[in-house]
C-alpha positions in Angstrom: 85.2 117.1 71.1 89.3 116.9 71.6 90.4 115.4 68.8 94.0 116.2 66.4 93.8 115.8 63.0 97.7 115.8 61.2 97.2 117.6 58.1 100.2 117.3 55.4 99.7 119.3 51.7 101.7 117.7 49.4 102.3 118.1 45.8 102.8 114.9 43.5 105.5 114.3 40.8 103.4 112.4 37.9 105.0 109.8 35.8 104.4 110.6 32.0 105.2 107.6 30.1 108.3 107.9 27.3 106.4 108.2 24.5 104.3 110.9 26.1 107.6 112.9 26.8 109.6 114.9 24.3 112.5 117.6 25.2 113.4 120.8 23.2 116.6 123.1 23.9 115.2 126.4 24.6 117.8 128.7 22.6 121.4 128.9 24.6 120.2 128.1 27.9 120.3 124.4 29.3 116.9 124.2 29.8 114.3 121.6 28.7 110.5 122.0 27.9 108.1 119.2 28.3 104.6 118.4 26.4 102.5 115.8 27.1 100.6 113.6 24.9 97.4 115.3 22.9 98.7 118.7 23.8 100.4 121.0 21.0 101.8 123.6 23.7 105.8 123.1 25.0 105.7 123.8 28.9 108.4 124.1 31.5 106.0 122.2 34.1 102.9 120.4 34.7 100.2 121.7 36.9 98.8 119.0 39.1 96.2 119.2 41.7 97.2 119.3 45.3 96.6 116.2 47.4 95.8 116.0 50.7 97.4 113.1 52.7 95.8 112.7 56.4 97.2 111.9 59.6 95.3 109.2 61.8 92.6 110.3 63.8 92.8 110.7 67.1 90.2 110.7 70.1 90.7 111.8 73.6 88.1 109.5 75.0 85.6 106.5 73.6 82.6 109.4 73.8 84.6 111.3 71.3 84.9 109.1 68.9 81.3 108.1 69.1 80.3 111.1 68.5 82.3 112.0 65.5 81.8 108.9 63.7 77.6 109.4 64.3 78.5 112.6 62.9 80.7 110.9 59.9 77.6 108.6 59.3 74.8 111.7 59.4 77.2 113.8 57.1 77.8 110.9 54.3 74.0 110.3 53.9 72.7 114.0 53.6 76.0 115.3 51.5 74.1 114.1 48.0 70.8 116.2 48.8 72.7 119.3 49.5 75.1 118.3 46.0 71.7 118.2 44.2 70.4 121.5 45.6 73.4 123.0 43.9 73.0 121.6 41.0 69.7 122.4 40.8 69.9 125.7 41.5 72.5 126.2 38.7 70.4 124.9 36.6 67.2 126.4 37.3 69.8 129.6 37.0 71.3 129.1 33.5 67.4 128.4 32.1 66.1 131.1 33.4 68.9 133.4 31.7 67.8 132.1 28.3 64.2 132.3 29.3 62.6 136.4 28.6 59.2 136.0 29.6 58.4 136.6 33.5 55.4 134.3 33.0 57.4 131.1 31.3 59.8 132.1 34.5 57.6 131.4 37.1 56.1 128.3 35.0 59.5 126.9 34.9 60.3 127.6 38.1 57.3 125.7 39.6 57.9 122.6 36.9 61.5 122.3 38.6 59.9 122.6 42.0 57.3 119.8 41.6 60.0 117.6 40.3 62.6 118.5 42.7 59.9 117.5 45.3 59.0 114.5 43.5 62.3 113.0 43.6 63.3 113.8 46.8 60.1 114.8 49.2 59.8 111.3 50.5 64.0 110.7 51.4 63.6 114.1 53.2 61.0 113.0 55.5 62.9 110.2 56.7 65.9 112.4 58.1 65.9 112.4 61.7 66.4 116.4 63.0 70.4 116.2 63.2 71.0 115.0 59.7 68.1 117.5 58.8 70.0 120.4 60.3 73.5 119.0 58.6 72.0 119.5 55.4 70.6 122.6 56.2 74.6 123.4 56.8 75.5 121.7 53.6 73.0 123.4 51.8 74.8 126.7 52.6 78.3 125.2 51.9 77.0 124.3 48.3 75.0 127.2 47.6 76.0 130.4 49.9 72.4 130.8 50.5 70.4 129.9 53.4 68.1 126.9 52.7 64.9 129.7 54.2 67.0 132.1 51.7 66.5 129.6 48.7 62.5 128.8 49.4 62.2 133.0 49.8 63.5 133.2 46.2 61.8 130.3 45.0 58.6 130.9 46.0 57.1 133.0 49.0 58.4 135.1 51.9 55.2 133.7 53.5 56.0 130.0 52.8 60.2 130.7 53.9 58.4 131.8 57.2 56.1 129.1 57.8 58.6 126.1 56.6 61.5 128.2 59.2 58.5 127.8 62.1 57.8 124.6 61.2 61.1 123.5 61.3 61.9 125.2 64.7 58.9 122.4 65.8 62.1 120.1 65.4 64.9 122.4 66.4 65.8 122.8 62.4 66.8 126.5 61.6 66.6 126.6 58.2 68.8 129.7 58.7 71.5 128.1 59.8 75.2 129.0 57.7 78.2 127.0 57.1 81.2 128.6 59.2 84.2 125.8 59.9 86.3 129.1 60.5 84.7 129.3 63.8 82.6 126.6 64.5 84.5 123.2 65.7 81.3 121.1 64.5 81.2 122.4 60.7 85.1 121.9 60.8 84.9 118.1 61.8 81.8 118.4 58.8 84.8 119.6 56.0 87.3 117.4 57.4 84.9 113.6 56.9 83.9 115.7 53.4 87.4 116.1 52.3 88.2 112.4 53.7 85.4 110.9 51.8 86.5 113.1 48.6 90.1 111.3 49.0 88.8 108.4 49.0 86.1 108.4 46.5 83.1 108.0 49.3 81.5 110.7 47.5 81.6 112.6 44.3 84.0 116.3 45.2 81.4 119.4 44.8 83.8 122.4 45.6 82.2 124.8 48.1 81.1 128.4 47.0 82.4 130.2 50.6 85.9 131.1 51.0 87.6 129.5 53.3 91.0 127.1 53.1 90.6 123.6 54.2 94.8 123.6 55.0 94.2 126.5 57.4 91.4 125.5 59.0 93.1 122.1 59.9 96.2 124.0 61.7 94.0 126.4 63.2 92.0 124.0 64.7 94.2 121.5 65.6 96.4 124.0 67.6 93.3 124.6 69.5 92.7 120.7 70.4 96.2 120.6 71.4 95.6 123.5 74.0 92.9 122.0 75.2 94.7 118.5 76.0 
């Protein structure tokens, strides 16, 4: 899919009203500290997140951009199941830390499993087997754990087999990882996230893996040019 995306990182001057603003010599030297409203501490700056402003798409053919934007559509519905399995995980984590027994483990462990399944069991079964194997990917970008990984730890290495060969039925391998550091498809997948995070489409979840979005974008973008 030959496609350039212009990245530009940019950091933003804020604008802190007057009354927000006050200025203290620091000794001899000319210089002027800042503190902003609510906070007790002078500082010489203020730390602001980095924004991301994004050049237009571009599409070398009508196919292209079919495909990305089915591919857009597939990654904005599964995103909030993937965004759920992290939170659940973090919290079936943090309870089990204050839990001692091995036996009230496991029973919490299956509660949170029955109402995981509950809630969601039924949306699941409606994915068709591309947005199934999206999550799957997502799953990994939230967690760092394969989604067989995470029914392994959960419950059986039996069931993590039989649930991987089931899902092989449909072409889902629910080993599949998360690598837009080398795989052109999971970098188009970061690069609609990060769009839909700019512009509020869906709630930001930071990924656990380590990889730099800014990069990523230049890397693969010298690569489309090539191509062209």
């Amino acid at each position: 899919m030959k496609k350039c995306f212009h990245f530009v990182l940019i950091s933003l001057l804020g604008y802190i009203g007057i009354s927000q603003i006050k200025e203290k010599p620091l000794d001899s030297i000319a210089e002027k500290l800042i503190i902003v409203e609510g906070d007790s501490i002078f500082q010489q700056s203020i730390a602001l997140d980095e924004v991301y402003i994004f050049g237009r798409l571009q599409f070398s053919s009508y196919q292209d951009k079919l495909k990305y934007y089915i591919l857009r559509r597939k990654t904005l519905k599964v995103y909030p199941y993937a965004k759920m399995a992290s939170e659940r995980l973090e919290q079936l984590n943090d309870s089990l830390l204050k839990i001692k027994s091995k036996r009230k483990k496991k029973k919490y462990t299956k509660q949170l499993q029955k109402y995981i399944e509950g809630e969601f069991s039924d949306e699941l079964k409606k994915l068709t087997r591309t947005e199934g194997q999206i999550l799957v990917k997502l799953i990994y970008r939230q967690t760092g754990t394969t989604t067989y990984g995470l029914v392994k730890e959960l419950r059986s290495g039996w069931r993590a087999f039989w649930y991987n060969t089931t899902a092989k039925m449909f072409k889902i391998n629910l080993k599949e990882e998360y690598h837009p550091e080398s795989i052109h498809e999971d970098y188009l997948i970061e690069d609609i996230l990060q769009r839909a995070f700019a512009s509020s489409k869906l709630v930001r979840q930071e990924s656990v893996l380590d990889y730099d979005y800014s990069s990523l974008t230049n890397k693969w973008g010298k690569t489309i040019k090539e191509k062209k």
